[in-house]
C-alpha positions as CSV (number, residue, x, y, z in Angstrom):
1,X,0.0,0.0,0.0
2,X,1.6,3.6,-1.0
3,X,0.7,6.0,1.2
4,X,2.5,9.4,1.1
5,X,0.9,11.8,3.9
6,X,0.1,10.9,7.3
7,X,-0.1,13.2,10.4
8,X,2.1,12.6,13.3
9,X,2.7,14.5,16.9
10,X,6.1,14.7,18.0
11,X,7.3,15.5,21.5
12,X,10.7,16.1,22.6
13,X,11.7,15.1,26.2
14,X,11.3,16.9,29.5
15,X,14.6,18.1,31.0
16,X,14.8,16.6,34.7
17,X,14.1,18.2,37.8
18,X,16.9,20.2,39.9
19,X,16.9,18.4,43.0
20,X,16.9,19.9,46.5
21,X,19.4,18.0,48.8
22,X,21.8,19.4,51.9
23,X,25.2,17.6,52.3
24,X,25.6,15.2,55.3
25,X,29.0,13.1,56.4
26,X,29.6,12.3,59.7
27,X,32.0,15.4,61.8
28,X,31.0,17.4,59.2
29,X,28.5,20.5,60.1
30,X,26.7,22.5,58.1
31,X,27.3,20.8,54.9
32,X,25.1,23.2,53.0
33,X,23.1,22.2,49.5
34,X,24.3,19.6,47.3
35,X,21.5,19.3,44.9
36,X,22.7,18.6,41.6
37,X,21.0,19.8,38.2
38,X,18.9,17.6,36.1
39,X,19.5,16.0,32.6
40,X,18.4,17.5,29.3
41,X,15.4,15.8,27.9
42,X,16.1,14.2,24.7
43,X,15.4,15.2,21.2
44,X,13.1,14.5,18.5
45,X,15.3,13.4,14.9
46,X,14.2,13.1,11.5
47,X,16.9,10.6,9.6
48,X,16.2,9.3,5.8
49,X,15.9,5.8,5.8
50,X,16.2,4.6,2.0
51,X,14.9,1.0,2.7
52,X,11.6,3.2,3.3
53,X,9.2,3.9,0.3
54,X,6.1,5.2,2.0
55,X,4.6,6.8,5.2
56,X,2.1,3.8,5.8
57,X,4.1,3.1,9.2
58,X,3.1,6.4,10.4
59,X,-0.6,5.6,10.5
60,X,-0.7,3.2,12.9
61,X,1.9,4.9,15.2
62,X,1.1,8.5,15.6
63,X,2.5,9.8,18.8
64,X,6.4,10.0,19.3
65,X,7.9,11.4,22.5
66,X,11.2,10.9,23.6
67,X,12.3,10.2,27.0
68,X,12.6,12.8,29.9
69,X,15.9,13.7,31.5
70,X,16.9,12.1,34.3
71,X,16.2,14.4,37.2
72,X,19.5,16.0,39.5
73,X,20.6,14.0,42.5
74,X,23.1,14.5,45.7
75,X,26.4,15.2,46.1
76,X,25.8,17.5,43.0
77,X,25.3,14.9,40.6
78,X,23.8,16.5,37.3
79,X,21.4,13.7,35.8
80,X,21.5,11.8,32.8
81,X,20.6,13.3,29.5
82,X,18.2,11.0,27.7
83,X,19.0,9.9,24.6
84,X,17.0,11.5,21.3
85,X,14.5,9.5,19.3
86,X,15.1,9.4,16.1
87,X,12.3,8.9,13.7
88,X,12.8,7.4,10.2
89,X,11.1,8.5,7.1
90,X,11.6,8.0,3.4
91,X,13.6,10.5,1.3
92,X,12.0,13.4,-0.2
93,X,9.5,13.3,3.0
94,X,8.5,17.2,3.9
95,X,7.6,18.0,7.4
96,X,4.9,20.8,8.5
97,X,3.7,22.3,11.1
98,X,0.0,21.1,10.9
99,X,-1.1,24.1,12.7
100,X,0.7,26.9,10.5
101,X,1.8,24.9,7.7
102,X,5.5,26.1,7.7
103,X,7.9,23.6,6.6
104,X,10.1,22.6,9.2
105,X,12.4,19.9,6.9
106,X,12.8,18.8,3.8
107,X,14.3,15.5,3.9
108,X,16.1,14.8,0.6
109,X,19.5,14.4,2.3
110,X,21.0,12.0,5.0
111,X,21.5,15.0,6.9
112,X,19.6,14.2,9.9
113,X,17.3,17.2,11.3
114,X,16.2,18.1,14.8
115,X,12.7,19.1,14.6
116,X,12.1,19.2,18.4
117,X,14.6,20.2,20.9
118,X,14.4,18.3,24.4
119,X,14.2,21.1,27.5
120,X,16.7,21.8,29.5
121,X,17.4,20.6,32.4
122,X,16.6,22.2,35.8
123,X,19.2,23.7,37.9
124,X,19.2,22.2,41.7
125,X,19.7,24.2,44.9
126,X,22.8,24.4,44.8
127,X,22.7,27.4,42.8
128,X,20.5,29.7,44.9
129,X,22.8,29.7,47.7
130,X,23.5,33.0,48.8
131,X,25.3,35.0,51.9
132,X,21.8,35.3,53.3
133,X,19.8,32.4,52.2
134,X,22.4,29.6,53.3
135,X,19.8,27.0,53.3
136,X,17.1,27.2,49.7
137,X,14.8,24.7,50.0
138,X,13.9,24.9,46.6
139,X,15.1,24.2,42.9
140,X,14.1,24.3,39.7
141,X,11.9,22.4,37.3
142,X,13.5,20.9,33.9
143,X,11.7,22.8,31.1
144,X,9.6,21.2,28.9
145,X,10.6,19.4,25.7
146,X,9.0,21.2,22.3
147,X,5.9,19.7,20.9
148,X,4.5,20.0,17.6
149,X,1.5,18.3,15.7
150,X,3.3,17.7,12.6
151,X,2.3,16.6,8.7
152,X,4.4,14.6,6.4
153,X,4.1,14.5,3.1
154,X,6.2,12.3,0.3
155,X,7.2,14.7,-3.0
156,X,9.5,11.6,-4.8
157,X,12.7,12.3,-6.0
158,X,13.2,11.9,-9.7
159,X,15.1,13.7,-12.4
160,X,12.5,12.4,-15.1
161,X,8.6,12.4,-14.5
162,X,6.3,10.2,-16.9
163,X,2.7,11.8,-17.3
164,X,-0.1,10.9,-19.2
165,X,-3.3,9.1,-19.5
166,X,-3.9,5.6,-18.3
167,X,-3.0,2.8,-20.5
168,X,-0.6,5.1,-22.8
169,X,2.5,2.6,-22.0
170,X,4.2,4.8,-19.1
171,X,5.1,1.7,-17.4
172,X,6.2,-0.5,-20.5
173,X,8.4,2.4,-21.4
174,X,10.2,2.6,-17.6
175,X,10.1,-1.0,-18.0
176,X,12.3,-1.3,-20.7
177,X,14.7,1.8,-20.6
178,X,15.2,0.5,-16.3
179,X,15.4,-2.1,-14.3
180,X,11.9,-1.4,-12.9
181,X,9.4,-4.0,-12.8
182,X,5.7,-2.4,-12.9
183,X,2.6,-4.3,-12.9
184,X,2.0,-4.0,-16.7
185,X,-1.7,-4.8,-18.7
186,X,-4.1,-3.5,-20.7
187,X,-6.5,-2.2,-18.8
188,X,-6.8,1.6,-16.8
189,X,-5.2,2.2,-13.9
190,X,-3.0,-1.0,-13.7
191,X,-0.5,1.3,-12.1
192,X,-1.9,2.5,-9.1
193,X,1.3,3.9,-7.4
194,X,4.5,5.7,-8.4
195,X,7.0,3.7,-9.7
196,X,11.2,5.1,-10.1
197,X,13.5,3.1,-12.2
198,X,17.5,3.8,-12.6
199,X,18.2,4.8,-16.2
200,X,21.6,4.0,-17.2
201,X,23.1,6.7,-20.0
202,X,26.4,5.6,-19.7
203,X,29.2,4.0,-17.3
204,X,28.7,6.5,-14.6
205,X,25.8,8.4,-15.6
206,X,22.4,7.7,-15.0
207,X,18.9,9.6,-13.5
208,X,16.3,8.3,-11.9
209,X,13.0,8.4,-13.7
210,X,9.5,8.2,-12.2
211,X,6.1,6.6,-13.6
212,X,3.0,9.1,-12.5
213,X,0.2,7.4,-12.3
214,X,-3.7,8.1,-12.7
215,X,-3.9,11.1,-14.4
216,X,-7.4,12.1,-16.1
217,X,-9.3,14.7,-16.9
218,X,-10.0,16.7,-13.4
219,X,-7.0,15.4,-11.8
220,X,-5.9,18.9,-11.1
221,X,-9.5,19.1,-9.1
222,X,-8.8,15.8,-7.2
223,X,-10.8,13.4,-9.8
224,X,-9.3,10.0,-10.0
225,X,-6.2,8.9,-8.6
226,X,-4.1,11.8,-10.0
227,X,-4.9,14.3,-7.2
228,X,-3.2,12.1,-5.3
229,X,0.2,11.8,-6.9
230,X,0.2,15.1,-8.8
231,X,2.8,16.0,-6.0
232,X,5.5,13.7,-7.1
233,X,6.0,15.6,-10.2
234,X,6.9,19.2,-8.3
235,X,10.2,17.6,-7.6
236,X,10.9,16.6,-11.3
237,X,13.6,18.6,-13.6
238,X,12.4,17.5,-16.6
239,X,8.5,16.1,-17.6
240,X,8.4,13.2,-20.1
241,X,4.9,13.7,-21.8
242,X,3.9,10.1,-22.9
243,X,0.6,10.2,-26.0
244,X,-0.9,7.4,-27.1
245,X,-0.6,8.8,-31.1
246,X,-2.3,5.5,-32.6
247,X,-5.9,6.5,-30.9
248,X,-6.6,3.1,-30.9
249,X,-9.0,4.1,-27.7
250,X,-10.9,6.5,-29.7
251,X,-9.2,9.4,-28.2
252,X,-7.4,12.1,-30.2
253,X,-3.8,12.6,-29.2
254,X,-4.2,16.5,-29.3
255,X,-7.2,17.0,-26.9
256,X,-5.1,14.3,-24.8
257,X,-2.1,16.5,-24.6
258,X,-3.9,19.8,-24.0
259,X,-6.0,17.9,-21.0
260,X,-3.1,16.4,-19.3
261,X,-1.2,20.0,-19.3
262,X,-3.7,22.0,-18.5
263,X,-4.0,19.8,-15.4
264,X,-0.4,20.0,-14.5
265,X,-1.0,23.8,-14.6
266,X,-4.2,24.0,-12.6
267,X,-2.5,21.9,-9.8
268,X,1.0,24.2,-9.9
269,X,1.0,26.9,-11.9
270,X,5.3,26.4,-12.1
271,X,4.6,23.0,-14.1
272,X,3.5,24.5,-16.9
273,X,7.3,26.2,-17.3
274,X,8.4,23.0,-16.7
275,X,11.5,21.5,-19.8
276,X,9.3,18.7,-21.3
277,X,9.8,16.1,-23.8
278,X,7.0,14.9,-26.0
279,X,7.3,11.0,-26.8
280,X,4.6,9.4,-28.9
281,X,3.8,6.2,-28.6
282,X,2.7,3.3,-29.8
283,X,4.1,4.9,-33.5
284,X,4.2,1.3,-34.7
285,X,0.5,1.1,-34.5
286,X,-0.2,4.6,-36.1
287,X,-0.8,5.4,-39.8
288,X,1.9,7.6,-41.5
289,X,-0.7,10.6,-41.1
290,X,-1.3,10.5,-37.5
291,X,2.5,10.4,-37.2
292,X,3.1,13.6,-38.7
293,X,0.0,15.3,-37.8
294,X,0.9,15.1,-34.1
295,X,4.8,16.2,-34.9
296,X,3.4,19.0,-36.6
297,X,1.1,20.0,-33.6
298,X,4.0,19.0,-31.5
299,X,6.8,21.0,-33.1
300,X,4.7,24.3,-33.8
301,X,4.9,24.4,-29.9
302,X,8.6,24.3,-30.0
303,X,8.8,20.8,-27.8
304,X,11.3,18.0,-28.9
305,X,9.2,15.2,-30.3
306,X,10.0,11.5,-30.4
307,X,8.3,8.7,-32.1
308,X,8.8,5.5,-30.3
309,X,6.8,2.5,-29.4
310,X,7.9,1.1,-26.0
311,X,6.7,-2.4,-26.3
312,X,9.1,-2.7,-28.7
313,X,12.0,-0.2,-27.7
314,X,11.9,1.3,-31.2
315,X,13.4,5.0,-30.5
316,X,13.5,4.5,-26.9
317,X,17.4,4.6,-27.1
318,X,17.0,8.0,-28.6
319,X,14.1,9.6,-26.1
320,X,17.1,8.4,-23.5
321,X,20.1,10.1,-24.9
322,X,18.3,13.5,-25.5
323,X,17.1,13.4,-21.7
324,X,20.4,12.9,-20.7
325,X,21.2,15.9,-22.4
326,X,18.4,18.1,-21.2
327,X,19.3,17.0,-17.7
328,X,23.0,18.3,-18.0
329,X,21.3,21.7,-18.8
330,X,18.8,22.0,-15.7
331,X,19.4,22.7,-12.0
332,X,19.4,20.0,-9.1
333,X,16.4,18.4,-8.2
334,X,14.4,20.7,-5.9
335,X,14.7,20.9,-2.7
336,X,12.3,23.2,0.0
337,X,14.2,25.3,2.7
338,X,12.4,25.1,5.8
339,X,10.6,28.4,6.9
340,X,11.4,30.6,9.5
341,X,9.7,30.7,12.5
342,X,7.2,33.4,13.1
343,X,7.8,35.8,15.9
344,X,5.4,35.4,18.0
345,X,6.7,31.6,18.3
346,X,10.2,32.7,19.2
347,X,8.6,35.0,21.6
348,X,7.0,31.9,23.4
349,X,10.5,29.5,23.1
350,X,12.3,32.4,25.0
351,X,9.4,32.5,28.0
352,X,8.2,35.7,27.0
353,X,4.7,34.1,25.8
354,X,3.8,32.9,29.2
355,X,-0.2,32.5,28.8
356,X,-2.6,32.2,31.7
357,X,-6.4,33.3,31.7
358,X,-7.8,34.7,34.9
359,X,-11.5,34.3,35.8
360,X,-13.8,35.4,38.6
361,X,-16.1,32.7,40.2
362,X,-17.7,33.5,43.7
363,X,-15.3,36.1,44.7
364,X,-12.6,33.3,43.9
365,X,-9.6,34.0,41.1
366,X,-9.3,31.0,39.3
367,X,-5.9,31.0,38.1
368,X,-5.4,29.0,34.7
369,X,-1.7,28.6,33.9
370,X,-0.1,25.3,33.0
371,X,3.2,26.1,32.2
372,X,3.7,27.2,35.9
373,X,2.8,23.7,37.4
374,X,6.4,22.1,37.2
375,X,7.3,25.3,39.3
376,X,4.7,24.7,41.4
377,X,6.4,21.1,42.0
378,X,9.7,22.9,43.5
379,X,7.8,25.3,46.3
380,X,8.1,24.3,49.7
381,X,5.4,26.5,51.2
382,X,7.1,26.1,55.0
383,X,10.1,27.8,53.5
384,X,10.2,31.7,53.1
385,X,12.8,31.8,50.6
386,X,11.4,29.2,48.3
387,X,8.0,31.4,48.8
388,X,10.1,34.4,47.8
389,X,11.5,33.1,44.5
390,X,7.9,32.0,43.8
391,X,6.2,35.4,44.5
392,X,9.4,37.1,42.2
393,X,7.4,34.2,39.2
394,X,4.1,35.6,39.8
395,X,5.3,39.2,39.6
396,X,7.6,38.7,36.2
397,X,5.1,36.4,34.6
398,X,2.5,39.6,34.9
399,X,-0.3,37.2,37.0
400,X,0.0,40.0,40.1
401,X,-0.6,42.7,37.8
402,X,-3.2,41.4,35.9
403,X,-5.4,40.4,39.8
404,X,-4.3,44.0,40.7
405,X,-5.9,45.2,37.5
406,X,-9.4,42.9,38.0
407,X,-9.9,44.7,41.3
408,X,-7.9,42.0,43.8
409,X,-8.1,43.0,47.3
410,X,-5.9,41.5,50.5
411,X,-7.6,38.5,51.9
412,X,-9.5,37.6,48.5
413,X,-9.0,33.3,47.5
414,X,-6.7,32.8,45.0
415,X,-7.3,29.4,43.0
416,X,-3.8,28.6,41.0
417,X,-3.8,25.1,39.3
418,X,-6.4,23.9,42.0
419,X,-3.8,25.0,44.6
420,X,-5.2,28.1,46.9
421,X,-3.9,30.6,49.0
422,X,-5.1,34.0,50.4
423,X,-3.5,36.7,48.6
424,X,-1.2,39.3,50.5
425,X,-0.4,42.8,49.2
C-alpha cells in the first residue's frame, strides 16, 4: 500500500528536575546544598531511511515522545541526558507544522534534522545559595521538551517524471529503458502507485526516472487517482509527456495533450514552465498521417518530439540520450528550505509568551496557567525563601498585575492550578 501523507505529533523530552538535597557526612556541620541539576530531555530526529518507500508506518503509530531527562541528584550529581529519538522517514518526505503549515524539513539528504529540541534541564539548589539564604529549599523544574503536531508529506525524487493518460505505455516504457518492474496490462489504472526506475546513459551516468500514475481529466481538481500523486511531479527537472498517437482508444492525441497540461498547470502553476519532452507512442501502430500530424502539432509548440513504441523499444534509445542531455542543462532536483519561525513563536520558546487566563467565580480567582505547574512542584510552602523566588514568578510572569488590574483586594482566595492561597499585598 503507497501512502505518502500521514499526520504525526512529536514531543521532545522533558529536562529533569533540579533536586533539592543538603550535604551530610559524619563530623562534618553544616554541609550546606548539594543538589545537583537535572539532565536534558532528549530530542526529537528526523533521519532518511532509503529501505523506506512510503509513510504507511506512520498511520498506525502517531504519537512519538522521547524520554525525559533524568532528574538532578546529591552530592551535586547532574542527571543523565536521555538519549534523542530518532524517527525514520523516506527521502523526499517534507515536514509541516500542521497548525501553520510552515515547513520545518525537507528530507532529501541523509543529513539528519532536529525538529524538536528536548528542554533543559533544571538547575538544583545548589545554585540559589546566597550570603543570606544559606539553606534554599527549593530548585528548579527541567523545562519542557518542544511539541509539535506535525504533517508529512512524500514529494518523490526523480530527475525524469512520466505523465499521461492511463494505459498510454508509461510503465512498459520505464520498464524497458530500467530495471523497474511495474505491474503491466491493458486495462486503466494498472499502475496504481509511483514507480522510479535507474536509467543508465552511460558507465557513470544515469537519473532516476519516475512513472505518475492516474492522471485524467479533473486530476488537477482531485478526480481520479491523479490528485493524489500530482505531488511527485513538483520535484521533477524534466516532464516526459507520454501520447498514445495510434488513438486506438478513440481518443485524439491532441485533446489528450492539451487535458493532461492544462491539469499539470491547474494543480501548480510552475509545471507548466516545466522543460518537457513529447514522446509518442505506440508509433508502430499509427498510420503515417497521424504520425506527422501530431509532430506537426507537437513541433509548432517548439517541444522536442519522439516517435517511439515502448513495447518494442523502437526509439526509446534516442528519447534516453536527448534526456540525458536536457538534464545536463537543468538545475538540481528541488529541494524546500524550511521556513522561518514566526515571531510570535520565538517569543514563546524564550518565555516571553507565558499564557494564563484569569477568571472570577464567587469572589474566587481561578488562576489557569499550565506552564507554571512544574514550578509549582519545587515550592516548599514552609520555606520563606522558596515562597520568595515564587512570588518574584508571579510578579515577572505579569499574573499579580493582571489580579491588581481585575480589582484584587488582601484577603481575597486565590485558585492557581487547583492550589489556593489568600492573597497578601
Amino acid at each position: 500500500m503507497f501512502v505518502d501523507q500521514a499526520k504525526i505529533k512529536i514531543k521532545a523530552g522533558d529536562g529533569g528536575d533540579g533536586a533539592v538535597s543538603f550535604h551530610r557526612e559524619k563530623y562534618v556541620a553544616a554541609g550546606g546544598p548539594d543538589g545537583g541539576d537535572g539532565g536534558r530531555g532528549g530530542d526529537v530526529i528526523f533521519q532518511v531511511d532509503d529501505n523506506f518507500s512510503t509513510l504507511i508506518d506512520f498511520r498506525y503509530k502517531r504519537k512519538y515522545v522521547a524520554e525525559k531527562g533524568q532528574n538532578g541528584s546529591a552530592r551535586n550529581c547532574t542527571g543523565k541526558s536521555a538519549p534523542p529519538l530518532i524517527i525514520k522517514v523516506p527521502r523526499g518526505t517534507i515536514v509541516r507544522d500542521a497548525e501553520t503549515g510552515r515547513i520545518m524539513a525537507d528530507m532529501s539528504t541523509d543529513e539528519p534534522k532536529i525538529l524538536a529540541k528536548g528542554g533543559n534541564g533544571g538547575k538544583g539548589n545548589v545554585h540559589f545559595a546566597t550570603s543570606t539564604r544559606q539553606i534554599p529549599k527549593f530548585a528548579k523544574p527541567g523545562f519542557p521538551g518542544e511539541e509539535f503536531e506535525v504533517n508529512l508529506e512524500l514529494k518523490l525524487l526523480a530527475d525524469v517524471g512520466l505523465v499521461g493518460f492511463p494505459n498510454v505505455g508509461k510503465s512498459t516504457l520505464i520498464s524497458v529503458v530500467s530495471a523497474a518492474k511495474p505491474k503491466i496490462a491493458n486495462y486503466h489504472f494498472t499502475t496504481l502507485s509511483p514507480v522510479l526506475g535507474v536509467v543508465k546513459v552511460e558507465e557513470e551516468k544515469s537519473f532516476v526516472m519516475a512513472d505518475i500514475p492516474g492522471l485524467i481529466e479533473g486530476a488537477g481538481d482531485g478526480i481520479g487517482l491523479g490528485h493524489e500523486f500530482l505531488r511527485h511531479v513538483e520535484r521533477c527537472r524534466l516532464i516526459v509527456h507520454v501520447v498514445d498517437v495510434s488513438g486506438i482508444e478513440g481518443r485524439d492525441p491532441q485533446e489528450d495533450f492539451r487535458i493532461i497540461n492544462a491539469e499539470l498547470e491547474k494543480f501548480n502553476a510552475e509545471l507548466a514552465e516545466r522543460p518537457q519532452i513529447v514522446a509518442a507512442n505506440k508509433c508502430d501502430m499509427a498510420s503515417e498521417e497521424q504520425r506527422e500530424a501530431f509532430r506537426n502539432f507537437v513541433e509548432s509548440q517548439n517541444l522536442p518530439f519522439f516517435c517511439i513504441s515502448a513495447a518494442t523499444t523502437q526509439g526509446t534509445s534516442e528519447l534516453i540520450q536527448k534526456i540525458a542531455e536536457v538534464l545536463d542543462t537543468l538545475p538540481p532536483i528541488r529541494e524546500y528550505e524550511p521556513d522561518p519561525i514566526p515571531l510570535a513563536e520565538l517569543d514563546e520558546k524564550a518565555g516571553l509568551g507565558q499564557k494564563f487566563d484569569i477568571t472570577v467565580e464567587d469572589e474566587v480567582y481561578y488562576i489557569e496557567a499550565p506552564w507554571i505547574e512544574p514550578i509549582m512542584r519545587t515550592i516548599d510552602i514552609e520555606d520563606y525563601s522558596s515562597m520568595q523566588y515564587f512570588q518574584r514568578v508571579l510578579i515577572n510572569s505579569g499574573i499579580i498585575a493582571k489580579l491588581e488590574e481585575m480589582g484584587i483586594n488582601e484577603g481575597d482566595t486565590v485558585n492557581l492550578q487547583g492550589f489556593e492561597f489568600d492573597y497578601i499585598n
